[in-house]
C-alpha positions as CSV (number, residue, x, y, z in Angstrom):
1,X,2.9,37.8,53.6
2,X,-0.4,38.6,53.9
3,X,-4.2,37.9,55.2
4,X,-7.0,37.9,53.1
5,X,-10.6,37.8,55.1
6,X,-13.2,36.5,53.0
7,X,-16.6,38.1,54.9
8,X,-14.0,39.9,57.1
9,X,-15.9,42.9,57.7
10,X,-18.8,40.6,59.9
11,X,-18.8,40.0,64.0
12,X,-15.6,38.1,63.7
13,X,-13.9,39.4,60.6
14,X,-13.7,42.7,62.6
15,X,-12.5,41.0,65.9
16,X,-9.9,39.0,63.8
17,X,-8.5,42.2,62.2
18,X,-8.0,44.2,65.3
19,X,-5.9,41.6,66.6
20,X,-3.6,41.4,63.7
21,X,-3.0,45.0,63.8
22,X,-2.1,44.5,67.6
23,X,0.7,41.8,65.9
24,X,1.9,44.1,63.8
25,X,3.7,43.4,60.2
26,X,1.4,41.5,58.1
27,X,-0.8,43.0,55.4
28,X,-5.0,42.2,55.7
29,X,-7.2,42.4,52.5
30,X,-10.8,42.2,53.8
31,X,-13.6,41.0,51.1
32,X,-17.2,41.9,52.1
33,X,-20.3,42.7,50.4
34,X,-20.5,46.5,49.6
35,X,-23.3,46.6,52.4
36,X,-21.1,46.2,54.8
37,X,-19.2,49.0,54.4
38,X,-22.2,50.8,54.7
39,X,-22.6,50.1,58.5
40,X,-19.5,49.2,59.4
41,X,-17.1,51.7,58.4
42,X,-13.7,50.8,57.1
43,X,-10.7,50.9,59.8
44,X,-7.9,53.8,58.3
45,X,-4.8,52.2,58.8
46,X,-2.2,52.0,55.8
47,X,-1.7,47.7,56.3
48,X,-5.7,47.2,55.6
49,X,-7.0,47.5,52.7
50,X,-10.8,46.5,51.3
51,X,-12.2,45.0,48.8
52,X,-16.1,45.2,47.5
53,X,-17.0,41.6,46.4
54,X,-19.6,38.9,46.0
55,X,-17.7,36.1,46.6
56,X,-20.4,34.2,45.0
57,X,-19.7,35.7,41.3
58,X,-17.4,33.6,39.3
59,X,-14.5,35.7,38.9
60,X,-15.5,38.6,41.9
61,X,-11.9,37.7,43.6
62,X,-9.5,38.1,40.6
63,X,-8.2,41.5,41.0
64,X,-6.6,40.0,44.2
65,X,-3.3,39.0,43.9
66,X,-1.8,36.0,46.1
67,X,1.5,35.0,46.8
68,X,2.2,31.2,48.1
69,X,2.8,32.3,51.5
70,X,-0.4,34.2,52.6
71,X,-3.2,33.0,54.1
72,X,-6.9,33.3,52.9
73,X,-9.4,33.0,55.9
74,X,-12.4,32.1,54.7
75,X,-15.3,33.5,57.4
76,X,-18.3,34.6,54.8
77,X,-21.7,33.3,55.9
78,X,-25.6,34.0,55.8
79,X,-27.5,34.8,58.9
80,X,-30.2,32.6,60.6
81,X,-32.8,35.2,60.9
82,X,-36.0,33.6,61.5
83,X,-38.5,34.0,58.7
84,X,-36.1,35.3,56.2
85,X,-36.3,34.3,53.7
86,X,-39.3,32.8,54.5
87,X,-39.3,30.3,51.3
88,X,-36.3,29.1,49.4
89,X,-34.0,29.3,52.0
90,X,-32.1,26.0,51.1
91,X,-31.1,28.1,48.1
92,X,-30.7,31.4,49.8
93,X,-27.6,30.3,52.2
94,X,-26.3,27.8,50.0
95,X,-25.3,31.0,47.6
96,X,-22.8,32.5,50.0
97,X,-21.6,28.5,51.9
98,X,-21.7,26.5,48.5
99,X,-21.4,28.8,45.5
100,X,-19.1,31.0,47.0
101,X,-16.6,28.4,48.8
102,X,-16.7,26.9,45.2
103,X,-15.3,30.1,44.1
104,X,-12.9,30.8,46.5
105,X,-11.5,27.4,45.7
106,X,-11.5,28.6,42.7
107,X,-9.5,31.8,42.9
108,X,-6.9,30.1,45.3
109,X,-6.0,27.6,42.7
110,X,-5.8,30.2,40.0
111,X,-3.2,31.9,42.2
112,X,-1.2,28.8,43.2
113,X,-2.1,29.6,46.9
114,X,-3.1,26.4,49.3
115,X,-3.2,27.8,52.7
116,X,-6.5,28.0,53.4
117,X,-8.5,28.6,57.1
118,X,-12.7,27.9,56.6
119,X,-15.1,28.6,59.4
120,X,-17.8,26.2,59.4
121,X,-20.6,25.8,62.6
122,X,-21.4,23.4,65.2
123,X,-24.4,23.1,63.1
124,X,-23.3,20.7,60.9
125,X,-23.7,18.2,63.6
126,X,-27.9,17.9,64.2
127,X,-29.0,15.3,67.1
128,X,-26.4,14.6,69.3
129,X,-25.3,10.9,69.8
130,X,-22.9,12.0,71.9
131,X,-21.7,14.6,74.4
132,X,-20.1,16.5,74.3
133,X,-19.5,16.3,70.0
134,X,-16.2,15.1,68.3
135,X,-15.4,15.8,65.4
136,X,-15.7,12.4,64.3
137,X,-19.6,13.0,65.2
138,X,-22.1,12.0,62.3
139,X,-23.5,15.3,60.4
140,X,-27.2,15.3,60.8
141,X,-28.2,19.0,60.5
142,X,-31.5,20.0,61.3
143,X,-32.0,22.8,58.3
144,X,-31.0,24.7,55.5
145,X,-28.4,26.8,57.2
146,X,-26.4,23.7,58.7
147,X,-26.7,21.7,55.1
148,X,-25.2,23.9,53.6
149,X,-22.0,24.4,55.6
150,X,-21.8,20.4,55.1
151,X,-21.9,21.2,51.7
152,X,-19.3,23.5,52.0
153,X,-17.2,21.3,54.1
154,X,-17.5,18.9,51.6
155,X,-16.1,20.9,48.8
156,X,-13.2,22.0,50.9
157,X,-12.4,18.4,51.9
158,X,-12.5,17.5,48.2
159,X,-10.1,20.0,47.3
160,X,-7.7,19.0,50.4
161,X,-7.6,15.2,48.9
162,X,-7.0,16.4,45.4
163,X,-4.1,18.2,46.8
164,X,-4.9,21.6,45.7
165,X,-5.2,23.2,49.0
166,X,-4.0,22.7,52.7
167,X,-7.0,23.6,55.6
168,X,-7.6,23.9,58.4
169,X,-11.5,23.8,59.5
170,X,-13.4,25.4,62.9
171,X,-17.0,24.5,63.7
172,X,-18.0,26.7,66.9
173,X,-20.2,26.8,69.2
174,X,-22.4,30.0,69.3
175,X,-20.1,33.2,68.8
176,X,-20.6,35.8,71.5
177,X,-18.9,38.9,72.7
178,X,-19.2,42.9,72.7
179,X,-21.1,43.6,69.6
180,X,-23.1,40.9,69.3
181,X,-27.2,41.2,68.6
182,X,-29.4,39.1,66.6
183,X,-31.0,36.5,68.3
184,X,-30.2,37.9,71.8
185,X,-32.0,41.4,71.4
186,X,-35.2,39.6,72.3
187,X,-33.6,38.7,75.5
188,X,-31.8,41.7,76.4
189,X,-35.3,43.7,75.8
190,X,-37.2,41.6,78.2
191,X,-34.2,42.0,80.7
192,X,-34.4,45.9,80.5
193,X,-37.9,46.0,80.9
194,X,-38.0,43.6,84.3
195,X,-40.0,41.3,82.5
196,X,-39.7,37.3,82.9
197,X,-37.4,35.7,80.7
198,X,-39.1,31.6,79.5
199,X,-36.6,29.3,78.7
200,X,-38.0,26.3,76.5
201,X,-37.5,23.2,78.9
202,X,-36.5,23.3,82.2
203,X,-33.1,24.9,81.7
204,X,-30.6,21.5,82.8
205,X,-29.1,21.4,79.8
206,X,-25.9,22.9,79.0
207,X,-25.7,25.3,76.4
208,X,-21.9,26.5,75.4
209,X,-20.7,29.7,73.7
210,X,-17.6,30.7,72.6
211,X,-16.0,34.0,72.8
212,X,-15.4,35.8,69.1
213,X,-11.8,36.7,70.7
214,X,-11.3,33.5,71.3
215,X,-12.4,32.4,67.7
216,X,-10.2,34.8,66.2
217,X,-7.2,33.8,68.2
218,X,-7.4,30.3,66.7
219,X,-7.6,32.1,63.3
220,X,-4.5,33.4,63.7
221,X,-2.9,30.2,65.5
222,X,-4.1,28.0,62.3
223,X,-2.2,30.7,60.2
224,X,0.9,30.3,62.5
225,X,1.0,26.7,62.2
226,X,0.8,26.9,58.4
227,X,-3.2,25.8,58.5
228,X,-2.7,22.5,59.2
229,X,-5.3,19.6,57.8
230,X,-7.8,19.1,60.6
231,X,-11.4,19.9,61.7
232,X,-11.5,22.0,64.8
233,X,-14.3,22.0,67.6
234,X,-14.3,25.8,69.1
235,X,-16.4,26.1,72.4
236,X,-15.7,27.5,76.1
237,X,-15.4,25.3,78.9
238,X,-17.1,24.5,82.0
239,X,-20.6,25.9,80.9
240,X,-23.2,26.3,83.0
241,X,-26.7,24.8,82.4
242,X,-28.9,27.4,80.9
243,X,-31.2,27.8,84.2
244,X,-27.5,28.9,85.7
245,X,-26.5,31.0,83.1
246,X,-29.7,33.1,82.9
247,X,-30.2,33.5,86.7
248,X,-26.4,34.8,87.2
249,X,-26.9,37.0,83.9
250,X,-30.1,38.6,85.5
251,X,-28.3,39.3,88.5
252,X,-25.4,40.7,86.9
253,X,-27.7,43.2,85.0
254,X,-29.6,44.1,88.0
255,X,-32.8,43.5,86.4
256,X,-35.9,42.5,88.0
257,X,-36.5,39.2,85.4
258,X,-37.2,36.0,86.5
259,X,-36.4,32.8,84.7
260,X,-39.5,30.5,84.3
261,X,-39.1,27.0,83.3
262,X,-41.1,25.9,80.7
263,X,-42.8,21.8,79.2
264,X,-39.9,21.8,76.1
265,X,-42.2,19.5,74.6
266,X,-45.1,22.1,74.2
267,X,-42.8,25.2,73.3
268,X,-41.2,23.3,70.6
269,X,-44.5,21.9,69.5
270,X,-45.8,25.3,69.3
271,X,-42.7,26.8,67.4
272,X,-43.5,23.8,65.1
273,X,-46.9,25.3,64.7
274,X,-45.6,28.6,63.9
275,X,-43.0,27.5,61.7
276,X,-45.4,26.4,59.4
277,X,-47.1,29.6,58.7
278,X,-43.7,31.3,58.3
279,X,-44.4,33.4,61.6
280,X,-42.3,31.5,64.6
281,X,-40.0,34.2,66.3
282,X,-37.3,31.6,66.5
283,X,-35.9,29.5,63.6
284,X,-36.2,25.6,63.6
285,X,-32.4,25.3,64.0
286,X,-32.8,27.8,66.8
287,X,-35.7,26.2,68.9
288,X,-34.6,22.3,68.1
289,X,-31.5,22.6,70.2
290,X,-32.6,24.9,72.5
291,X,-33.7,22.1,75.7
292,X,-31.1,19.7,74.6
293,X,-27.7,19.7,75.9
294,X,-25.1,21.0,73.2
295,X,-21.0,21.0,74.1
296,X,-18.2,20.7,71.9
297,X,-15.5,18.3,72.7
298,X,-12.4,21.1,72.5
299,X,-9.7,18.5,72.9
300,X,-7.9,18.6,69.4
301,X,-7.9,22.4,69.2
302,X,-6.4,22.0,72.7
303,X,-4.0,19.5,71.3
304,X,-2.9,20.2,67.7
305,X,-2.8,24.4,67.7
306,X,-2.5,25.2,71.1
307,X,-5.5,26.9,71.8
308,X,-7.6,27.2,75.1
309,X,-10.6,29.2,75.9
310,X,-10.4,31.8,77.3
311,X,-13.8,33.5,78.2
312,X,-16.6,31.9,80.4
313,X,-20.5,32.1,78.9
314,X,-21.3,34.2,81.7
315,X,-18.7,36.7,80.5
316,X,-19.5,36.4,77.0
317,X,-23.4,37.0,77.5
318,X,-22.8,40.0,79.7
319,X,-20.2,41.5,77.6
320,X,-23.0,41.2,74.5
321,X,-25.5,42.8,76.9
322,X,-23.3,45.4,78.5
323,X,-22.7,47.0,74.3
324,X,-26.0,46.6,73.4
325,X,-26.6,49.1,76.6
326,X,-24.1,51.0,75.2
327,X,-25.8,51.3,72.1
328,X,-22.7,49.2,69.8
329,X,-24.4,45.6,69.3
330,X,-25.7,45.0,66.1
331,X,-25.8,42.2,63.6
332,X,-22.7,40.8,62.8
């Protein structure tokens, strides 16, 4: 048997390979972009072994071989940077969630292979209607990024009903852990330099994470249950509200930052501003959700595979800070 990790040299394609080599006995093919290679080097260990691909290129995954047994984990994904692209963006991550999940489809039923684990995003969901999110929740996203992982989910749903594949399908919450960057190096910089640290709103919402070894725990109980048929909510529990979470972070780093509360309403309305020009430091899928209160309902992962969180926000948000101190965060 073996694991093949489609984008599995990202944040949590790394994290999801070093525990399998903890397990022990399977074999791991990781698929990535040739870039990737580039700044993160390749692990040297005799069960792992790498592929160069563009998953979106009809025909990129053919010189892999799969047997009905193993187990392709399908984590590839574009980043929300803000501002990049700054203008066909619908078509920029719908390459790698659309075009590419088509092809791995594909592939899969070229090799008579059905067990399939796809990582979608909380972002699928848009306005809440309720808290915390089902899965049952309506799929409202608020941009291109979260369209096009409901396009994606839709194709892999479509080839669960026609029978071709068996799958099993995670949306988390915000993925943090050692190693982490993007988004958060704005706030780790003002922390380091004492400076105050605006949160948009007043900071009573709750705003959940979820650890990427937890995430790559359930990658491997999905593949240990034979990737049942199910949508998965991943998130942590008890979350803090945000105004919580910063002031215990700031305190934890020692720094002399202050949280200051902020009219949601104006922030956003000025990020709106930005956003037109192409020039707002967050993106709209960013800022949108960033007053309001966003929490998973976890209860079927809980249920169906076992899994429980098992890292607190607090933890995770440190942890990011502590390796970007350290000099090891980058962009997963």
């Amino acid at each position: 048997m073996k694991h093949v990790l489609i984008g599995g040299n990202g944040f949590l394609g790394r994290e999801t390979v070093r525990q399998m080599l903890e397990r022990g006995g399977a074999e791991i093919v990781v698929v990535d972009l040739p870039e990737s290679f580039v700044k993160f080097p390749k692990v040297t260990n005799p069960r792992v072994t790498y592929v160069e691909a563009d998953i979106a290129a009809p025909g990129a995954l053919d010189g892999i071989a799969l047997q009905p047994e193993d187990v392709v984990h399908h984590q590839a994904t574009k980043l929300i940077i803000p501002n990049q692209p700054r203008f066909g963006r619908d078509a920029f991550f719908r390459l790698c969630a659309v075009d590419g999940t088509r092809e791995v489809l594909a592939w899969m039923k070229r090799q008579g292979n059905r067990n399939l684990i796809f990582w979608s995003t909380d972002m699928v969901y848009g306005p809440a209607i309720q808290i915390p999110r089902p899965e049952s929740h309506p799929r409202h996203p608020f941009g291109p990024y979260g369209r096009s992982k409901v396009a994606a989910e839709d194709l892999v749903n479509a080839a669960v009903a026609a029978g071709d594949i068996t799958c099993t399908t995670f949306r988390p919450r915000l993925i943090l852990g050692p190693g982490r960057l993007g988004i958060l190096e704005v706030l780790f910089k003002l922390i380091d330099k004492g400076r105050p640290v605006p949160l948009i709103g007043p900071g009573e919402n709750r705003f959940q994470f979820v650890s990427v070894s937890d995430c790559a725990r359930a990658s491997l109980l999905a593949a240990d249950k034979g990737c049942p048929v199910g949508v998965y909510n991943l998130g942590s529990e008890n979350s803090p509200t945000e105004y919580e979470l910063m002031t215990e972070f700031i305190r934890r780093s020692g720094s002399r930052s202050r949280v200051i509360r902020t009219p949601g309403w104006l922030v956003k309305g000025i990020l709106r501003g930005l956003n037109l020009f192409k020039i707002a430091p967050m993106d709209p899928e960013q800022f949108e959700i960033a007053d309001l209160e966003v929490s998973l309902d976890i209860s079927a992962a809980k249920r169906d595979l076992g899994w429980v969180p098992e890292h607190e926000d607090t933890d995770m948000l440190y942890a990011a800070y502590q390796s970007y101190r350290d000099g090891a965060a980058s962009l997963p």
